[in-house]
C-alpha positions as CSV (number, residue, x, y, z in Angstrom):
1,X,-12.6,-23.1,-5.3
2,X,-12.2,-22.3,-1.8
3,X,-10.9,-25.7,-0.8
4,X,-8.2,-26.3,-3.3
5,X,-5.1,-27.3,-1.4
6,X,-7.4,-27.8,1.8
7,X,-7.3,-31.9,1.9
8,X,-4.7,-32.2,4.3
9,X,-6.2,-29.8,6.9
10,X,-9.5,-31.6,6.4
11,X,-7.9,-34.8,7.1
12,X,-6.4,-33.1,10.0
13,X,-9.9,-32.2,11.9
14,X,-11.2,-35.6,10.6
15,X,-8.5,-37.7,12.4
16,X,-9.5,-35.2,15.6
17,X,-13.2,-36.2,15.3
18,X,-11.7,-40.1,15.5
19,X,-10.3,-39.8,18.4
20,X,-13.4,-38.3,20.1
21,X,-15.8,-40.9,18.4
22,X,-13.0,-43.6,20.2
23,X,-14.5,-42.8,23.4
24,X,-12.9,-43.3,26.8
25,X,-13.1,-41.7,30.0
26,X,-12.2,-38.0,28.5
27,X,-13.1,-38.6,25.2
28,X,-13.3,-34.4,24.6
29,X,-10.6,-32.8,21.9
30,X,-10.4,-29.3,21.4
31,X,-8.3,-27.6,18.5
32,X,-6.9,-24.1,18.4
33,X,-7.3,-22.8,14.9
34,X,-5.7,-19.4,13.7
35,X,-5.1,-17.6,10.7
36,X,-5.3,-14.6,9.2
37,X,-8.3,-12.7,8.4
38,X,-10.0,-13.6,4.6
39,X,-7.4,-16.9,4.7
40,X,-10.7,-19.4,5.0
41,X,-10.6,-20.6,8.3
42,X,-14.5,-20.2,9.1
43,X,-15.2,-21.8,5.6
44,X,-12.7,-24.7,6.2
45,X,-14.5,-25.8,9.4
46,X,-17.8,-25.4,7.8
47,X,-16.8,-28.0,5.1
48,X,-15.6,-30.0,7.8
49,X,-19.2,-29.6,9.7
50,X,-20.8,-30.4,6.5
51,X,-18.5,-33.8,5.8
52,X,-18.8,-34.9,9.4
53,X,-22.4,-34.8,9.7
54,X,-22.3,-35.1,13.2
55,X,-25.1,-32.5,16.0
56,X,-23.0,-29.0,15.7
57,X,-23.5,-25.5,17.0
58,X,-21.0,-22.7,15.2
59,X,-21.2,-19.4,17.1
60,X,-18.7,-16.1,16.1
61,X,-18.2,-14.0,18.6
62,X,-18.8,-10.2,17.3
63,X,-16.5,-8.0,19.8
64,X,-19.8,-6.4,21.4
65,X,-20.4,-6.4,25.1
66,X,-20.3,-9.8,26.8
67,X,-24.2,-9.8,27.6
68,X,-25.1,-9.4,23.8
69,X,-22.6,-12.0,23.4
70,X,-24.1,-14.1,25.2
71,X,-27.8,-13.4,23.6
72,X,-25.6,-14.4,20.3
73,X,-24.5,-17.3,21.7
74,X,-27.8,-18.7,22.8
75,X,-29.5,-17.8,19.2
76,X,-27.2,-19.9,17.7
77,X,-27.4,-22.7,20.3
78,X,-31.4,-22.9,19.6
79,X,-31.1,-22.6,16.2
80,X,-28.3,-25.5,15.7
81,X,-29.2,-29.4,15.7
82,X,-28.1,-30.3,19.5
83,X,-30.3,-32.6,20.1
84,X,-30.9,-31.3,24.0
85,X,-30.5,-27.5,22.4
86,X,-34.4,-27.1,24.1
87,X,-32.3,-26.2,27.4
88,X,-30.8,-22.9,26.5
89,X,-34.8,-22.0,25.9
90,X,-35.7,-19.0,28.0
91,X,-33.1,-19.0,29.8
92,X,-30.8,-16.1,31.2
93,X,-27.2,-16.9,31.3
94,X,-25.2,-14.2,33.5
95,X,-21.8,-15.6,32.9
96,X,-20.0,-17.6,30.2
97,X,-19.5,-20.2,33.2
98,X,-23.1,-20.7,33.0
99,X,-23.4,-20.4,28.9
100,X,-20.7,-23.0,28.5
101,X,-22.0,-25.5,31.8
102,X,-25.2,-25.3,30.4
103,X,-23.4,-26.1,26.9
104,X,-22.0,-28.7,28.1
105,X,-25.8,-30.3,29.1
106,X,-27.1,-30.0,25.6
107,X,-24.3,-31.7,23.9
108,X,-24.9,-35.4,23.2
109,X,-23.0,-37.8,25.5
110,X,-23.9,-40.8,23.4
111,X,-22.0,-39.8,20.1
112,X,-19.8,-37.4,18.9
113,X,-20.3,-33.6,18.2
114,X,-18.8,-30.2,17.3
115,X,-18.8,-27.0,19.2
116,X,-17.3,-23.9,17.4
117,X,-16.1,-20.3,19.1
118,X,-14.9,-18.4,16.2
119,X,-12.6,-14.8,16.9
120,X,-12.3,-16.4,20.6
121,X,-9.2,-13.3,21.0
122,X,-13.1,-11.4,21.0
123,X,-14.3,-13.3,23.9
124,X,-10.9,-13.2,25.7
125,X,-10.3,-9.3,25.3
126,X,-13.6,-8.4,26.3
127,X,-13.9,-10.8,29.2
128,X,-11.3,-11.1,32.0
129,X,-11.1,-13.8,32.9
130,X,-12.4,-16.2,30.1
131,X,-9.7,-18.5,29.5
132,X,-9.8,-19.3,33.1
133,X,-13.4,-20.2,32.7
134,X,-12.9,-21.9,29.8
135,X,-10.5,-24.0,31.1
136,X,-12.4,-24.9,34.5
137,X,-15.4,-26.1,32.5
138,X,-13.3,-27.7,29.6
139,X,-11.6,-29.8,32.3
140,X,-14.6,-30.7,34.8
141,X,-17.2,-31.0,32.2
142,X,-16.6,-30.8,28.8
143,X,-13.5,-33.1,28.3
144,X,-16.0,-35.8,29.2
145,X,-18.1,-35.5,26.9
146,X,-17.4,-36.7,22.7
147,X,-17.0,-33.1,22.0
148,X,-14.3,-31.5,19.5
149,X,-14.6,-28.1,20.5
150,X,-12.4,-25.6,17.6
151,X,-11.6,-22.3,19.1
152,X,-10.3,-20.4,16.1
153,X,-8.7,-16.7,16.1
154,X,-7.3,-14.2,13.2
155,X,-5.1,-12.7,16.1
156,X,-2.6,-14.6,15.6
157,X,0.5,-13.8,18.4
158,X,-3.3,-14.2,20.9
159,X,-4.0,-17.5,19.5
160,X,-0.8,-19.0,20.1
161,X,-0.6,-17.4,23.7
162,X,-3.9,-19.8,24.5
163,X,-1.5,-22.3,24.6
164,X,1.7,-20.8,26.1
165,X,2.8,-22.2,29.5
166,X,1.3,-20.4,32.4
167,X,-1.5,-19.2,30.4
168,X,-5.3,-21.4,31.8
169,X,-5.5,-23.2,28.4
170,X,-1.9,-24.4,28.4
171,X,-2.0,-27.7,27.1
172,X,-5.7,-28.1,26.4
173,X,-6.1,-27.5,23.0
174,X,-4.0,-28.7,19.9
175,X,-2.4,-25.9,18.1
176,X,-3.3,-25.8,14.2
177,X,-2.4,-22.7,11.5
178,X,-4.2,-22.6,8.3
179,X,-1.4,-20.7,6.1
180,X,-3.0,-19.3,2.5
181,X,-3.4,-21.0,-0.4
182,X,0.4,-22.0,-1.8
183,X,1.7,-20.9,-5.2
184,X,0.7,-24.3,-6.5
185,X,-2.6,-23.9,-5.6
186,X,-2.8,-21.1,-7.4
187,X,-1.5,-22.1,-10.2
188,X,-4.1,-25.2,-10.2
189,X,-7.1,-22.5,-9.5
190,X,-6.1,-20.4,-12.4
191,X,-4.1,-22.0,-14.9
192,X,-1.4,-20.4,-16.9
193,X,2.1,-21.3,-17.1
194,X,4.5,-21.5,-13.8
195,X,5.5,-18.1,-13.9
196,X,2.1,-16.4,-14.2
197,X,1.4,-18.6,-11.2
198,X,3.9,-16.9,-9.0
199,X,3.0,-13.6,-10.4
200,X,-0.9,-14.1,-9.4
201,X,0.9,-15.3,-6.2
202,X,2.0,-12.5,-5.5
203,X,-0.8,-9.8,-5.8
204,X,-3.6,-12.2,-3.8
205,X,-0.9,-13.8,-1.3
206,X,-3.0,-17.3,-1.8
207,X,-6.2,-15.6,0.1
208,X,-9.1,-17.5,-1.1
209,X,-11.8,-14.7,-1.4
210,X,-9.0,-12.7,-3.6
211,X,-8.8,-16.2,-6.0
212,X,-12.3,-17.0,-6.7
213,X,-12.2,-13.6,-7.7
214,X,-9.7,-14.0,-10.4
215,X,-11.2,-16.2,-13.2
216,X,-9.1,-18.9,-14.7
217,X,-7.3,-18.0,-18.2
218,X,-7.8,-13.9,-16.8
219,X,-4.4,-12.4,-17.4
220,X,-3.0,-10.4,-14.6
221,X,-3.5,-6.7,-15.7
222,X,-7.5,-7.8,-17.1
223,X,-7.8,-9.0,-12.7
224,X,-6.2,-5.6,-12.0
225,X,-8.6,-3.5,-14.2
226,X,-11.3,-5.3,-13.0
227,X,-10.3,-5.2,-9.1
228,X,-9.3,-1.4,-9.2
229,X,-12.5,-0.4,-10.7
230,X,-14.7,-1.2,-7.7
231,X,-13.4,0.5,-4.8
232,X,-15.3,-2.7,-2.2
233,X,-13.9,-5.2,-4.4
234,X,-12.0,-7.9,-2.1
235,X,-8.6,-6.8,-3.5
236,X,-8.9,-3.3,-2.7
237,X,-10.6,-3.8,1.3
238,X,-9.7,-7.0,2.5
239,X,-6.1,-5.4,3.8
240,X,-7.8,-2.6,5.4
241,X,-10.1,-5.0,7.2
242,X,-7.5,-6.6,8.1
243,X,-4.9,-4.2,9.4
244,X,-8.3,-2.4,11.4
245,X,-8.8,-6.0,13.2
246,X,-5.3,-6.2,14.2
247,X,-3.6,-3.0,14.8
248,X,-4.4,-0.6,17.7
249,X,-3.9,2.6,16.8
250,X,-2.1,3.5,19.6
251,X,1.2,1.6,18.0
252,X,1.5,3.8,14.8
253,X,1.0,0.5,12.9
254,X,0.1,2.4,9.7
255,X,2.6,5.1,9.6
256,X,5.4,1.9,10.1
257,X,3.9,-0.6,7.8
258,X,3.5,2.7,5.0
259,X,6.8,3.3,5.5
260,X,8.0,-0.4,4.9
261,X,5.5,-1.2,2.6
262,X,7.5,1.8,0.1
263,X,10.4,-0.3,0.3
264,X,12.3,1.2,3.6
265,X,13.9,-1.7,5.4
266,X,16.5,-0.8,7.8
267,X,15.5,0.9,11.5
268,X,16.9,4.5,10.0
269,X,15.1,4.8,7.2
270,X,11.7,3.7,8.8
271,X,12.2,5.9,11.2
272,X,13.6,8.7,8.6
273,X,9.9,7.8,6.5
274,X,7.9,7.6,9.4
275,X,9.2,10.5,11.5
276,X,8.7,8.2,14.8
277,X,11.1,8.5,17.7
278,X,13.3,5.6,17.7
279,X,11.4,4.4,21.4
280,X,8.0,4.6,19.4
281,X,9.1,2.9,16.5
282,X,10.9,0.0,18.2
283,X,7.9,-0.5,20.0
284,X,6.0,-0.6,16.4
285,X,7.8,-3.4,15.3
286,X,8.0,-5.5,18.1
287,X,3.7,-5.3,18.1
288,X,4.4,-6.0,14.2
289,X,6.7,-9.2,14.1
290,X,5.0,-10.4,17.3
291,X,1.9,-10.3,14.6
292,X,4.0,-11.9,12.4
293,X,2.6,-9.1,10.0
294,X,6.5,-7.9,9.7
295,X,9.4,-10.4,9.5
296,X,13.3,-9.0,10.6
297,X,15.8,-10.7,9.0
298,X,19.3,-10.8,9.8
299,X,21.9,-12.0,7.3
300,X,22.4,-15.7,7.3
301,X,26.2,-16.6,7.4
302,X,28.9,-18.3,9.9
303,X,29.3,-14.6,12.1
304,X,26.8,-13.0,13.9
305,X,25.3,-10.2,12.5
306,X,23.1,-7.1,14.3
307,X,21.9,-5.9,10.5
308,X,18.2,-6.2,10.6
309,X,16.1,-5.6,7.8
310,X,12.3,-5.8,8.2
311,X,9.7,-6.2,5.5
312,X,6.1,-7.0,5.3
313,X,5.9,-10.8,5.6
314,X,2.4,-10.9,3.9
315,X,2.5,-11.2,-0.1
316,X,-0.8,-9.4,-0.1
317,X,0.0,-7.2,1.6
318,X,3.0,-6.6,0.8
319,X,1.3,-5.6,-3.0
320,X,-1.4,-3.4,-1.5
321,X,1.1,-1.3,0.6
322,X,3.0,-0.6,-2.7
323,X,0.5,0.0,-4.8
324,X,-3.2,0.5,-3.4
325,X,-2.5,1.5,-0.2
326,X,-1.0,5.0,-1.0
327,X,-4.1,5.5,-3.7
328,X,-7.1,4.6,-2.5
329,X,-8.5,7.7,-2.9
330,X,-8.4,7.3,-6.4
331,X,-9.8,4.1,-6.5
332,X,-12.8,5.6,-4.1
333,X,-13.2,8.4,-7.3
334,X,-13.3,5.8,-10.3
335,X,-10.0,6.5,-11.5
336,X,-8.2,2.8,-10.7
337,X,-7.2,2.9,-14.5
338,X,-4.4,5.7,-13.1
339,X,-3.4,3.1,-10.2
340,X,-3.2,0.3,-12.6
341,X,-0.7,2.3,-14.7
342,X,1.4,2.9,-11.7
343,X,1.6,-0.6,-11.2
344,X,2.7,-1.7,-14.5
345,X,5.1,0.7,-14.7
346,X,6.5,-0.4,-11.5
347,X,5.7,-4.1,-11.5
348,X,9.0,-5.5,-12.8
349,X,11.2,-4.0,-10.5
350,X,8.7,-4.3,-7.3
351,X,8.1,-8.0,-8.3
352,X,12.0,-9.0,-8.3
353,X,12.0,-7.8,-4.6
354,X,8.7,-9.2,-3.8
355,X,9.4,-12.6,-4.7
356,X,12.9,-13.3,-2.9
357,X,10.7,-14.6,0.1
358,X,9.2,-16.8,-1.8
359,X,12.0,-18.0,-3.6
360,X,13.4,-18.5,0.1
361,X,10.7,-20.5,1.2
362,X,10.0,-22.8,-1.6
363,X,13.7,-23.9,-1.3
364,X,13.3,-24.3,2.8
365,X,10.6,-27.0,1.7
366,X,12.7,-28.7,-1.2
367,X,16.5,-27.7,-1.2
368,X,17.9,-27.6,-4.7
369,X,20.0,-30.8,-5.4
370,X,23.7,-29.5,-4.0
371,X,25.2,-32.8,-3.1
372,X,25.0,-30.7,0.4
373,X,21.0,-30.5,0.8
374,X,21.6,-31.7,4.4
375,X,23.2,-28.6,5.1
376,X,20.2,-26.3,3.5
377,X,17.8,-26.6,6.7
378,X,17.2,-23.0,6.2
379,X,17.2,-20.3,3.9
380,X,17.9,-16.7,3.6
381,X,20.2,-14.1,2.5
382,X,23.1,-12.1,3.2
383,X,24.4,-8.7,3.0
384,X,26.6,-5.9,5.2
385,X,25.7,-2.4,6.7
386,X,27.1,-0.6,3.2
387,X,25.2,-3.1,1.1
388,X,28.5,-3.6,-1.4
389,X,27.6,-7.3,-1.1
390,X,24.3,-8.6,-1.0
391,X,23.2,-11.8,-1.7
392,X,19.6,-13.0,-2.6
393,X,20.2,-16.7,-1.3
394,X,22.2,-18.7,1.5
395,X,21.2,-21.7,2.5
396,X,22.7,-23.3,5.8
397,X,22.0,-25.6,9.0
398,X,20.9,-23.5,11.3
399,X,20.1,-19.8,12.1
400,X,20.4,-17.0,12.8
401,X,24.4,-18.4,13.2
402,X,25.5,-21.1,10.9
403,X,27.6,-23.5,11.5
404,X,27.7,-24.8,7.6
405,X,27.0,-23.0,4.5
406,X,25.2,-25.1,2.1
407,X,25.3,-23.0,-1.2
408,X,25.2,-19.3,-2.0
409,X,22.6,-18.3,-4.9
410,X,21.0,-15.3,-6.9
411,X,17.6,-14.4,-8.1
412,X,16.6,-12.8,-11.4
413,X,13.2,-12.5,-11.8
414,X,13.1,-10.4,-15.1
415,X,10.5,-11.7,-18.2
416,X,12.7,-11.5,-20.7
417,X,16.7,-11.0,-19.5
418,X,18.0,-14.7,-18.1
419,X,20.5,-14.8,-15.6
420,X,23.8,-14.8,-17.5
421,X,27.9,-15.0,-17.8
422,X,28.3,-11.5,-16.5
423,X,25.8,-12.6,-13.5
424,X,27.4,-16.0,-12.9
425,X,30.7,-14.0,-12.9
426,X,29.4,-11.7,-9.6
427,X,27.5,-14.6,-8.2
428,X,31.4,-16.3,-7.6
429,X,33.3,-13.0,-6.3
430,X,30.2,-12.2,-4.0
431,X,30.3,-16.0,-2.7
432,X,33.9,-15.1,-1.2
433,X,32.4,-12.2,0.7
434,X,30.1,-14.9,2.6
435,X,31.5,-16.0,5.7
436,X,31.6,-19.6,5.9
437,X,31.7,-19.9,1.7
438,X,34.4,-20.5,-0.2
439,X,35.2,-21.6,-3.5
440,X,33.8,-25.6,-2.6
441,X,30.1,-23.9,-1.9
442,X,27.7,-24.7,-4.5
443,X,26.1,-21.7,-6.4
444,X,22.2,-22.0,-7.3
445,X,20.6,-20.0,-9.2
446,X,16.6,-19.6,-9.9
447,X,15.7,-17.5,-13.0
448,X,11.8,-16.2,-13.9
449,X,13.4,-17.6,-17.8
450,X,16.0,-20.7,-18.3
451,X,19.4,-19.3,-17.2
452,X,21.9,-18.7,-19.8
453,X,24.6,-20.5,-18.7
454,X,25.8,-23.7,-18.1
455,X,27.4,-25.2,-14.8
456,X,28.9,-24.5,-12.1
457,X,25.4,-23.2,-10.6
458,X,22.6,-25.2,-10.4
459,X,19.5,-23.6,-12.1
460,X,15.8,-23.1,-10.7
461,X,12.9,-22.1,-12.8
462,X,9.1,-21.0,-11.7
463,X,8.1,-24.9,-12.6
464,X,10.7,-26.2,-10.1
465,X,9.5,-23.5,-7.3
466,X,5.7,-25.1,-7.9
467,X,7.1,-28.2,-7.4
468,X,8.3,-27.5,-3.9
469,X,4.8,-27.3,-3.0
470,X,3.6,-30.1,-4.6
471,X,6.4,-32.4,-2.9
């Protein structure tokens, strides 16, 4: 189940292990995987191991001292299929420089193989120093040798430094994100119409271990009931794994990430819910969106705007810092069946909030038919300092600052009410509130049921939001 959706980055390693099976004078690739925690990364490249059949060695560092690192690395050296492995035998490595020059020695240099560091921000943070060595032996040894090395991270903002200019590494490595599974995926792991799709969508945020956990045909509060029962199921821990891994707790990341995760979104009312100073906070959510665990948004228009809002950019967990985070104490004392009623009393409204970002992106990846799709590059919404106009969906060229509005467009992501006259009538006087709009911008409209009107807007259903994925 794991691999559903995982062809293309498959194909991806596979075309790397080409190129280093081509040969040449520096016939060495390395790739710089990252991801979040629990998104499948480890079990991606073992399925790629496994396909390639080719001598391996996979070793994950453990964030212990570097010295028992290094007694982990060597276990796993001996214990791969290198075929000149029989050199890390006895021996006492006192460096990395060493554990990676003698590396370098036990790899074949008459066909390809595959070296793995897994959570390399470990080996870096522990270590000063190692990218520096890293890079000294990558380009006087290893390059040279039909190696594909994968360096993979959950750290994501340290991952993506590896390769920043003026950083050792800088051009070394080939940058590669493994993103969760899409809503389509999910909807092809567990059946069930469109719409239940997005729903399971947005409780596991396409994380693997939280879909194999959810049996196909299972409706939505049966997965809950079972989840919230076991207080170590993967719905319930995986976040606070997660959020343990990533966030000091020197940065207040829990106290912020409560306080947005409840539905505050501006600076004020963070700081109202969190009781932070504004210095402390600020520095919160630059750590945060630097993570990418928060997104800011400004509104998308013509005019610049300074009106930030920030929410959690996770699906996951954006659902567990509603719901579970806040009551995991009951879960811990058996009583999940009183957090599962909390969250169906407060799904509908949570969910029509929750799924504007994913609404947004699906139509980033396939605009809706406009006449004026060129213009749709990006996608977000709009809305001043008082809120009186808010609007769920702009699309435009460029942002943060347009120069083109493409269309202006409204969410309703209700089971049973469609999106009707009365809505249609404040979708057109909201439209004149946008700047860059007017009257000649196309109005789109996506619906949870089949909107109730006909023209001028252009309607989007949960089938069509799928099929953005599938394009």
């Amino acid at each position: 189940m794991e691999f559903v959706g995982r062809s293309v980055e498959l194909a991806w390693l596979e075309r790397e292990l080409d190129l280093v099976r081509r040969g040449g004078s520096r016939p060495g690739r390395c790739v710089l995987l990252r991801g979040r925690r629990r998104v499948g990364k480890s079990r991606l490249v073992e399925a790629f191991i496994e396909r390639a059949g080719v001598p391996s060695v996979y070793f994950t560092a453990a964030g212990v001292t570097p010295v028992a690192e290094r007694v982990d690395f060597v276990r796993e050296v001996l214990a791969s299929d290198l075929p000149d492995r029989e050199l890390f035998d006895g021996v006492q490595l006192d460096s990395w420089d060493a554990a990676l020059r003698v590396l370098s020695a036990a790899v074949p240099d008459d066909g390809p193989s595959i070296v793995v560091l897994d959570e390399v921000p470990y080996l870096t943070a522990a270590e000063t120093g190692f990218e520096g060595i890293l890079q000294r032996v990558w380009d006087r040894v290893l390059v040279r040798r039909p190696v594909l090395l994968i360096l993979i991270g959950s750290d994501l903002s340290m991952m993506a430094a590896l390769n920043e200019h003026g950083r050792p590494f800088h051009q070394r490595g080939t940058p590669m994100v493994l993103d969760p599974l899409t809503p389509a995926d999910v909807a092809d792991l567990l059946g069930g119409t469109a719409a239940e799709a997005v729903d399971s969508y947005l409780i596991t945020g396409g994380l693997p271990l939280l879909c194999a956990d959810w049996e196909p045909g299972t409706t939505r509060r049966d997965f809950l009931r079972i989840a919230l029962s076991a207080p170590t199921s993967a719905l319930v821990v995986s976040a606070e794994l997660s959020l343990a891994a990533e966030c000091p707790a020197e940065a207040n990341p829990r106290t912020v990430l409560t306080a947005i995760g409840a539905g505050e979104r501006t600076f004020t009312a963070i700081q109202r819910a969190s009781g932070l100073p504004g210095a402390s906070l600020a520095r919160s959510l630059d750590m945060l969106t630097r993570k990418t665990i928060v997104a800011a948004d400004r509104p998308l228009s013509t005019v610049a705007s300074k009106e930030t809002r920030y929410r959690i950019d996770d699906p996951y967990l954006r659902f567990w810092l509603f719901f579970l985070g806040p009551r995991t104490s009951e879960i811990d004392r058996g009583r999940g069946d009183r957090v599962l009623e909390r969250i169906e009393r407060g799904w509908t409204s949570w969910r029509g909030r929750a799924v504007e970002p994913v609404v947004r992106q699906a139509l980033r990846r396939q605009p809706p038919d406009t006449g004026t799709a060129s213009f749709s590059d990006v996608v977000g919404g709009y809305w001043t300092r008082t809120n009186d106009v808010e609007i769920d969906l702009v699309g435009a060229d460029r942002a943060p600052v347009a120069q083109r509005i493409g269309f202006v467009g409204s969410i309703t992501w209700h089971d049973e009410r469609p999106f009707d006259a009365r809505d249609l009538a404040d979708l057109i006087v909201a439209r004149d509130r946008v700047p860059g709009a007017d009257r000649t911008t196309p109005l789109v409209v996506v619906s949870r049921v089949p909107a109730s009107v006909d023209g001028p807007a252009v309607s989007y259903g949960p089938e069509d939001l799928l099929r953005a994925w599938r394009s």
